[in-house]
Structure formats: C-alpha cells, structure tokens
C-alpha positions in Angstrom: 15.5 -4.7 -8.8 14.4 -1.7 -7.0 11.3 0.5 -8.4 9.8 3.7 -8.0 6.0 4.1 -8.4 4.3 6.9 -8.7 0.9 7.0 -7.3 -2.5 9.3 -7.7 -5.2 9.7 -4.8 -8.1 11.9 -5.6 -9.9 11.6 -2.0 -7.6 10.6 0.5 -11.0 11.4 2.6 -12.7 8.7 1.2 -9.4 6.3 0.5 -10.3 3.4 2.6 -10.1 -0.6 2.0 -12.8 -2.5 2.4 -12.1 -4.7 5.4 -12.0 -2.2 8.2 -10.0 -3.7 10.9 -7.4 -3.9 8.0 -8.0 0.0 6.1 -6.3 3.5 6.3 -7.4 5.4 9.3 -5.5 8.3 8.9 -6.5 11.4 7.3 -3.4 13.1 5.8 0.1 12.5 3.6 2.3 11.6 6.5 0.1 9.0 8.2 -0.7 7.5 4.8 3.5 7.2 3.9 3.8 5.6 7.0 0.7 3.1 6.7 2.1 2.2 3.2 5.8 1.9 4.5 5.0 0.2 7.5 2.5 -2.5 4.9 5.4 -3.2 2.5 8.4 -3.5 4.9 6.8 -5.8 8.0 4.3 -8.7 7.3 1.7 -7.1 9.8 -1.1 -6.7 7.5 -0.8 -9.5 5.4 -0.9 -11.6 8.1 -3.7 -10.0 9.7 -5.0 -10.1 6.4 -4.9 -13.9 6.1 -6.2 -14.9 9.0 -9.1 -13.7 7.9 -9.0 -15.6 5.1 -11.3 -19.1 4.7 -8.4 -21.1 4.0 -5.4 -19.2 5.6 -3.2 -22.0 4.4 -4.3 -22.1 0.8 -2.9 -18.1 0.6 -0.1 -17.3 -2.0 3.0 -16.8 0.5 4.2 -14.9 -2.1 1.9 -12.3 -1.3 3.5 -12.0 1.9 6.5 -10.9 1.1 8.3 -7.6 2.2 11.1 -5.1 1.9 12.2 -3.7 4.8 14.0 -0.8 2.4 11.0 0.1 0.8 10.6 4.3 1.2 7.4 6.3 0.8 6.8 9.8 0.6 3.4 11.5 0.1 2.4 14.9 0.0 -1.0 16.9 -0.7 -0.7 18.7 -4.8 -3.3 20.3 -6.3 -5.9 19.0 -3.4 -5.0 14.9 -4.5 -2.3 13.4 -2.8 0.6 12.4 -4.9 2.5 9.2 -3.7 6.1 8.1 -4.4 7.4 4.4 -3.7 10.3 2.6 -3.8 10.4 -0.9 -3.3 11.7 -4.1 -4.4 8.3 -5.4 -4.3 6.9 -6.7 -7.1 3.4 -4.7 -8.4 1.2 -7.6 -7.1 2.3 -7.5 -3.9 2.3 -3.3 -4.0 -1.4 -3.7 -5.5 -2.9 -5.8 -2.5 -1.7 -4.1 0.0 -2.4 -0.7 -1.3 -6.3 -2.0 -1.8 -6.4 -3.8 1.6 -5.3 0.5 3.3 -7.2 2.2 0.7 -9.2 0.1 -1.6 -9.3 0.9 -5.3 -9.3 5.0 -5.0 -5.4 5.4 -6.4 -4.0 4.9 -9.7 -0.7 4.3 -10.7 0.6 7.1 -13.1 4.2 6.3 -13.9 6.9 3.1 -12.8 10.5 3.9 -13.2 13.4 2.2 -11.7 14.9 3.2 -8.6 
C-alpha cells in the first residue's frame, strides 16, 4: 500500500543528520526532494550507513529496504519547507533515513494514502 506523507521543516539551514559523511548538504527544496528520493528508492545510504555500524551484520535488513517508485516534492511556504512523500515504505524505514539526511528537525503533519 502506497502512502503519502506530509512533512514540516522549520530550518532547512540547520536540517542536517548527525553523521556527516551520511547528512543533507544541500541548501534548498529541490536538492532536499532529490536527497530524500534518491534515500528511499536506491540502498545507497543505508548501506553506507551500515557499514559504519559495529556489527554491520547484526542490522535489521529490513531497514534497508526501498521503493524505487517512491516521489518527493518539496517546496519553501511561509519560510519552512513543506515536504510531500509517497512511498510504499513503511514509516520506520521513512523515519531513519529522513534522520540519517536531516536528523530530527521535521515533523510529520499528516499520512494519507496514496
């Protein structure tokens, strides 16, 4: 089943996970839709992401999984950046990789299905 979630960023300028090599770079709406996209539909960052972990083995694969359909858009409103996702992704998954780009500055504001 396909969802859309709809996320909040106050300061996309200060948005950024808290493993470097693995956070947000950018510094707009575009870059971010694409950093997000890119995270859900290839295994790219959770891989990267384990290997960093202790016991790269012990991970939940189900953490790893993707959605090469998912879509996200982002655009600035009212000077926070408003976020819409669709995926077949369960939240969890949605959840770390949206803290491993940006840490814990978004907030999810409304889940609908697709």
């Amino acid at each position: 089943m396909r969802n859309r979630y709809f996320i909040t960023i106050d300061d996309l300028r200060h948005a950024r996970g808290p493993i470097p090599a693995l956070s947000f770079d950018g510094v707009g709406p575009g870059e971010l839709a694409a950093a997000v996209e890119e995270a859900l539909r290839t295994p790219a960052l959770f891989e990267r992401w384990r290997a960093l972990q202790p016991d790269p083995d012990a991970v939940d694969e189900a953490l790893g999984a993707t959605d090469p359909q998912a879509e996200v858009k982002a655009q600035v409103v009212d000077l926070h950046i408003e976020m819409e996702v669709t995926t077949q992704l369960p939240m969890q998954v949605l959840r770390h990789r949206l803290n491993l780009l940006i840490g814990t500055r978004w907030r999810l504001h409304d889940l609908r299905p697709a």
